[in-house]
N, C-alpha and C positions, 0 to 999 in steps of 0.2 A: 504494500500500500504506500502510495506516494506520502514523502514529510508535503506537511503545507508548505508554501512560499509567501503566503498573505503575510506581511506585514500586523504586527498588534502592537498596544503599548505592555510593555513590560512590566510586572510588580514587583518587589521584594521576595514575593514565593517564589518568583522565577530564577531565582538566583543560582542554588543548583545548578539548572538544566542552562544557565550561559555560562556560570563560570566554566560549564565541562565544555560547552562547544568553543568559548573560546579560547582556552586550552589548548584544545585539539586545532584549532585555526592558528594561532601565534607558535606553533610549535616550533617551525623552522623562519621565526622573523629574525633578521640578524639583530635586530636591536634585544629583543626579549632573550636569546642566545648568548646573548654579550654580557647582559646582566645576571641570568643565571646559566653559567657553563657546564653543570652538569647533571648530563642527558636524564640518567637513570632517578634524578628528583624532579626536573624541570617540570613535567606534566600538573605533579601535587602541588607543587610549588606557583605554578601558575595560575591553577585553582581559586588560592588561599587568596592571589593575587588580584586576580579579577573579579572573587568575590566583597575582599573589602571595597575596591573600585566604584563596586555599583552600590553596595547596599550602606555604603556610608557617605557616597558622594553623588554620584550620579542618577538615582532613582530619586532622591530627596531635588533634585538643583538643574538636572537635565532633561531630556526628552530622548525617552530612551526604549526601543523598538523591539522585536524579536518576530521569530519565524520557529517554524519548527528544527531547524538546524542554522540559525546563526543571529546574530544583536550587531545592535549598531547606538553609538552615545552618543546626542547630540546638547549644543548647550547653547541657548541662544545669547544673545549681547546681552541683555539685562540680568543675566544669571551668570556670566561668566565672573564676576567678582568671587560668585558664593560657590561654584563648582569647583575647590579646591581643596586640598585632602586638612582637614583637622589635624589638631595636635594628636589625638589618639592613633587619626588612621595611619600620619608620619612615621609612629613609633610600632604597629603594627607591620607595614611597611617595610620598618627595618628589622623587623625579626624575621621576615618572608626570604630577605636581601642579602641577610649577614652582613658576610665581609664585603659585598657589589654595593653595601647601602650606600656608601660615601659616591660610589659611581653614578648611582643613581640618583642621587640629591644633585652634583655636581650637572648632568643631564638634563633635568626638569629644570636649573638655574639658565642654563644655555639656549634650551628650547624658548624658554618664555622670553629670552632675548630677541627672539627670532619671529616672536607671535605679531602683527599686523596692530596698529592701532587702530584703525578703521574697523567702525563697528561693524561684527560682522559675526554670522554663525559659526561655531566650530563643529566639525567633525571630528568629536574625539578616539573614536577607534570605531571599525566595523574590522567581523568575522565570521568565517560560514564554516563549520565543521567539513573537513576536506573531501569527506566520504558524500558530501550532496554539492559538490561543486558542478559546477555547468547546470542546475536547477533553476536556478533563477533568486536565488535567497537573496543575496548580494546586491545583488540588480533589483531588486522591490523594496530592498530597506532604504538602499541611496536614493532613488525617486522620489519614496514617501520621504527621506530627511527633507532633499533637496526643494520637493516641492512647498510642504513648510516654508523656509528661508525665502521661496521666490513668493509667497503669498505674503511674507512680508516685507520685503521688497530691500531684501538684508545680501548680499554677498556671504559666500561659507571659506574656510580656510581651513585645510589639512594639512598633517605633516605624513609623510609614508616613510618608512624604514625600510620597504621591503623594494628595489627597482622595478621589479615586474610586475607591480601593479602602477605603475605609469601611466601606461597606456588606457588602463581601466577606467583610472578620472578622467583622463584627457577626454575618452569618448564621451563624457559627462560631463562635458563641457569646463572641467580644470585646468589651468594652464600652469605651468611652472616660474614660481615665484622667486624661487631660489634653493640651495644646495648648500647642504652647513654639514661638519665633521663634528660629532658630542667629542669631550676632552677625556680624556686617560689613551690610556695602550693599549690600542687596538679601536679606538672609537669607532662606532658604524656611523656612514654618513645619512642622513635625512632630507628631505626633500619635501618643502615647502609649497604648497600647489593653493590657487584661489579660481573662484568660481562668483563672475560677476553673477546677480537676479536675471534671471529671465521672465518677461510679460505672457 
């Protein structure tokens, strides 16, 4: 029986069932790879990760989607002051991170150097568990985000870690904003993409 691809908003009970697809979807991002190197944890780890994400940040401050195999976090202009991780989730955070937390702190200070002052939507992470890729999950979360954004007549701005979803935004009308390297040994580089409103 087909997973759905419809588009829903997400709850708090859904938490489970995104942290495990997104898991399984960031599995091989370089940037998430970088931060935690080792293979044989990284899945639980990632878990832990995406579950504080949502249910202490994103489901409270965001607009945030799901399908039956993949989520998508969006955060519009007016919320992106408050969509930012609390003292609690920082220190949860860094018990997920270990010894990567300082990389990881150092990463999120550089990104946000990089973030667009012009108000505008962010796409904070989408992912589609790999086992229903070519479905259409992906491609129904970005529409419904993007359509959002154009009905409020906001621009959206992502960053991707991963090069070969490039082309993915592009089709979706993102263009390349710019190209930054995160700092430590070995930093993966990122790729800054925006997306004027379409009428």
């Amino acid at each position: 029986m087909p997973i759905s691809n419809t588009p829903r908003p997400a709850t708090a009970d859904d938490a489970p069932d995104i942290s495990r697809t997104l898991a399984l979807a960031f599995d091989d991002d370089p940037m998430m790879r970088w931060f935690l190197p080792d293979a044989a944890s990284r899945e639980a780890a990632l878990g832990r990760y995406f579950t504080t994400l949502f249910t202490r940040q994103y489901v409270h401050h965001g607009v945030c989607e799901r399908t039956g195999a993949a989520a998508a976090f969006w955060v519009a202009p007016e919320a992106q002051a408050k969509a930012v991780p609390d003292a609690e989730s920082i220190e949860e955070l860094r018990r997920i991170l270990g010894d990567r937390a300082d990389l990881f702190r150092d990463a999120v200070m550089t990104a946000a150097g990089h973030t667009p002052q012009e108000l505008h939507w962010s796409l904070a992470l989408i992912g589609a568990d790999p086992a229903a890729q070519g479905q259409g999950h992906g491609a129904r979360l970005l529409r419904s985000g993007l359509a959002k954004a154009d009905a409020a007549g906001q621009p959206v701005y992502l960053e991707s870690s991963k090069a070969s979803n490039l082309p993915v935004y592009e089709h979706f009308g993102f263009t390349l904003r710019e190209e930054f390297r995160l700092p430590g040994d070995g930093g993966p580089r990122l790729w800054g993409m925006w997306r004027e409103p379409r009428t």
